[in-house]
ZAKERO-708304 format. One record per atom (N, C-alpha, C): atom name; residue number from 1; y, x, z. Coordinates in nm, 4 decimals. Example, Ala and Ser with C-alpha at 12.3 -4.5 7.8 and 13.67 -1.06 7.14 Angstrom:
! residues 2
N|1|-0.5690|1.3190|0.7800;
CA|1|-0.4500|1.2300|0.7800;
C|1|-0.3300|1.3200|0.7800;
N|2|-0.2250|1.2850|0.7080;
CA|2|-0.1060|1.3670|0.7140;
C|2|0.0030|1.2900|0.7870;
! end
This chain:
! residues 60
N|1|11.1033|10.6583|9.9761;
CA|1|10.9846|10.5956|10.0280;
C|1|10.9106|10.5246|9.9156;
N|2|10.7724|10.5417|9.9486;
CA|2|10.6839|10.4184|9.8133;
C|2|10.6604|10.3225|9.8835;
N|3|10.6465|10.2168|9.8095;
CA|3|10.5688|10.0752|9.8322;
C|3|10.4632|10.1130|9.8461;
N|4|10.4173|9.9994|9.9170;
CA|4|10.2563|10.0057|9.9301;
C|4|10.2224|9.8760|9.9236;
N|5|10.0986|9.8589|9.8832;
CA|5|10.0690|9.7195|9.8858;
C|5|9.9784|9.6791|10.0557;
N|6|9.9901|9.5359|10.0948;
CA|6|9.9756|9.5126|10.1794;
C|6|9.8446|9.5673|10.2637;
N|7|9.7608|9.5490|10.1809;
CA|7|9.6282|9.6231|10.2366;
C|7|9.6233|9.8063|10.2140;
N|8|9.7346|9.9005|10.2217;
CA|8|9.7109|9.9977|10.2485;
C|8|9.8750|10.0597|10.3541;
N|9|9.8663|9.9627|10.4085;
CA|9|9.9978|9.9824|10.4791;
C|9|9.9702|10.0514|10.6141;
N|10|9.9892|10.1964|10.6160;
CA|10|9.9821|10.2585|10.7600;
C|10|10.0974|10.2350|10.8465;
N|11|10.0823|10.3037|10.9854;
CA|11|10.1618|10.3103|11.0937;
C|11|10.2996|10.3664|11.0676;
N|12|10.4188|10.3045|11.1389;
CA|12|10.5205|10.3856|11.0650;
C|12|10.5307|10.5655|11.1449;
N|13|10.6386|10.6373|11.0826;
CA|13|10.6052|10.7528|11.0553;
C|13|10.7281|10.7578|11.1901;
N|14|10.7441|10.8843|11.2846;
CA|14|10.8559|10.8888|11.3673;
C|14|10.9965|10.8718|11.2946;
N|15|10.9922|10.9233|11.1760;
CA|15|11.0993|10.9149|11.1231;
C|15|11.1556|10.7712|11.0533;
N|16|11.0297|10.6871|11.0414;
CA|16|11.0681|10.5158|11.0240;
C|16|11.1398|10.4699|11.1403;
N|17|11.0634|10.4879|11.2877;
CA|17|11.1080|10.4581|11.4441;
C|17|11.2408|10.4985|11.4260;
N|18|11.2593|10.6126|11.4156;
CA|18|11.4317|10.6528|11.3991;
C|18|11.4809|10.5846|11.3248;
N|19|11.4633|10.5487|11.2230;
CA|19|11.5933|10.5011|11.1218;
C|19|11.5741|10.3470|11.1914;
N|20|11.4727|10.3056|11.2202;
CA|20|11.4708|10.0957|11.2390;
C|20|11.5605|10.1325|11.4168;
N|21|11.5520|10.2135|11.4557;
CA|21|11.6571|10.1921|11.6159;
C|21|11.7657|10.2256|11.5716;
N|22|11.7822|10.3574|11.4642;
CA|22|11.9468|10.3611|11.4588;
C|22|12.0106|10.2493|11.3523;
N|23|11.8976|10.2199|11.2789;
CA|23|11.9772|10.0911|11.1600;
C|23|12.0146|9.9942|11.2960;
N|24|11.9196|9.9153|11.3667;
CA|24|11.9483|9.8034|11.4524;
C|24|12.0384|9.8590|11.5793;
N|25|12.0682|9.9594|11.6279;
CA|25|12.1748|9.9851|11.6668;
C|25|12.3425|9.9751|11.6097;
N|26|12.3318|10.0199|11.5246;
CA|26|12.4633|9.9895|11.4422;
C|26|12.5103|9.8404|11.3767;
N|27|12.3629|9.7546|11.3906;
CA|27|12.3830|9.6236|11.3019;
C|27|12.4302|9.5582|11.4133;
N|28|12.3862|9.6112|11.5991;
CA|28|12.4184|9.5614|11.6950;
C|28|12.5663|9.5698|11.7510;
N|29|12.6006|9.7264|11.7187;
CA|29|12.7326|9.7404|11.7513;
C|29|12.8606|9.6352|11.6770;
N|30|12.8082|9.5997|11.5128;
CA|30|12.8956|9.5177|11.4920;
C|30|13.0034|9.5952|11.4056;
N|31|13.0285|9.6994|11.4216;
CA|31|13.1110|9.7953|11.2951;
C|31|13.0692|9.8388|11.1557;
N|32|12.9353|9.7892|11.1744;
CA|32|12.9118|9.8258|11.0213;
C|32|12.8349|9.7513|10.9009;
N|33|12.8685|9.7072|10.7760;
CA|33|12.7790|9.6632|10.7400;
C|33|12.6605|9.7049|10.6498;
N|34|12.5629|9.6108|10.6277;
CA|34|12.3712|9.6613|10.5774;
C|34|12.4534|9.7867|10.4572;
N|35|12.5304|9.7332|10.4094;
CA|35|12.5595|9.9133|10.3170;
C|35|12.5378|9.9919|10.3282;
N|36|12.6666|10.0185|10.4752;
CA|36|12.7107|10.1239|10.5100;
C|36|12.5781|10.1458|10.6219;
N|37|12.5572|10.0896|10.6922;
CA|37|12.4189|10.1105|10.7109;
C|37|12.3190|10.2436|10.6696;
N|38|12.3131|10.1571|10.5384;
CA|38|12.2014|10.1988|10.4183;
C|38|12.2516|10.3921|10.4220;
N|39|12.3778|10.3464|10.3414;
CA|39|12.4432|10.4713|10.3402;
C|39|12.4204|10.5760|10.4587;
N|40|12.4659|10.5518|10.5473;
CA|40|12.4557|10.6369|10.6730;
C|40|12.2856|10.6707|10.6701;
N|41|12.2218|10.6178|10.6915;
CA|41|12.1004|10.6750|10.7103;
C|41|11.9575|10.6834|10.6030;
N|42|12.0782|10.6906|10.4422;
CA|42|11.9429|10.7334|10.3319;
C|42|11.8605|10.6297|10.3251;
N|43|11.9101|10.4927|10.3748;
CA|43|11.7992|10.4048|10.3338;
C|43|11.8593|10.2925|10.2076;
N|44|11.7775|10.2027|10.1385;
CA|44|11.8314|10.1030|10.0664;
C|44|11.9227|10.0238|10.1632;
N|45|12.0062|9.8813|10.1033;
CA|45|12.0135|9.8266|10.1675;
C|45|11.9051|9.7146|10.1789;
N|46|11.8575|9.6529|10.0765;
CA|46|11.7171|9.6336|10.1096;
C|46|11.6179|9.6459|10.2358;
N|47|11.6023|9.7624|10.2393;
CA|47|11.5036|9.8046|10.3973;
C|47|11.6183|9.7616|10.5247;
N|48|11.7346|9.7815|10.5205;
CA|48|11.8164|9.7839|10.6109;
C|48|11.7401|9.6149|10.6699;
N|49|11.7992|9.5109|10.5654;
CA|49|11.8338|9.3805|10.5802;
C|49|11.6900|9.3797|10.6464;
N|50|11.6000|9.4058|10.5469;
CA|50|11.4547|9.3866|10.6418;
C|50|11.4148|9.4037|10.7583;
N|51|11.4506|9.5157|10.8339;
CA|51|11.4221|9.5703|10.9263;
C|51|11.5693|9.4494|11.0249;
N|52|11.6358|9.4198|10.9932;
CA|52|11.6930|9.3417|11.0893;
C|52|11.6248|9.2404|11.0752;
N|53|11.5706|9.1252|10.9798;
CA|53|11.5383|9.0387|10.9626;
C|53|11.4096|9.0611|11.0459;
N|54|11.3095|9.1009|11.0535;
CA|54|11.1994|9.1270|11.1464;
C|54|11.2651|9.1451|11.3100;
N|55|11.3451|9.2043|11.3270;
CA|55|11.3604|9.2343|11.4789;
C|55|11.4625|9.1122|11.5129;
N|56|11.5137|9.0565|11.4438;
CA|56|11.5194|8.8790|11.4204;
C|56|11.4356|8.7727|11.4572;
N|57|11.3126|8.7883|11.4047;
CA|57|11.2673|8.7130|11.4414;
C|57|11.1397|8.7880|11.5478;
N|58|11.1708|8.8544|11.5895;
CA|58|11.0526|8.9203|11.7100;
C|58|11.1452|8.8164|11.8518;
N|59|11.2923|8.8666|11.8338;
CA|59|11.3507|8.7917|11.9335;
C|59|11.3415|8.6293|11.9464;
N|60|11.3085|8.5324|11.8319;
CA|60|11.3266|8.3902|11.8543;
C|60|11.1510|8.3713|11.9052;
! end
């Protein structure tokens, strides 16, 4: 994936939707950690942590 800077940031792609439900599925189940995560689904762990950290705070 590229960076983008803030002002050219499009919609995510179906294949973003997939990876942010199956990353936060697995961070939910509790068996795995942002690594293995990462690992499992081709992402950094970086994006992993992010994408929990946002659906973090959507819930408070």
């Amino acid at each position: 994936m590229t960076r983008m800077r803030a002002n050219e940031r499009t919609a995510p792609t179906l294949r973003d939707q997939i990876n942010h439900e199956q990353a936060l599925e697995l961070w939910h189940a509790g068996r795995d950690c942002t690594r293995s995560i990462a690992a499992r689904l081709g992402l950094s762990e970086e994006e992993v942590c992010a994408i929990i950290e946002r659906a973090e705070r959507r819930r408070v």
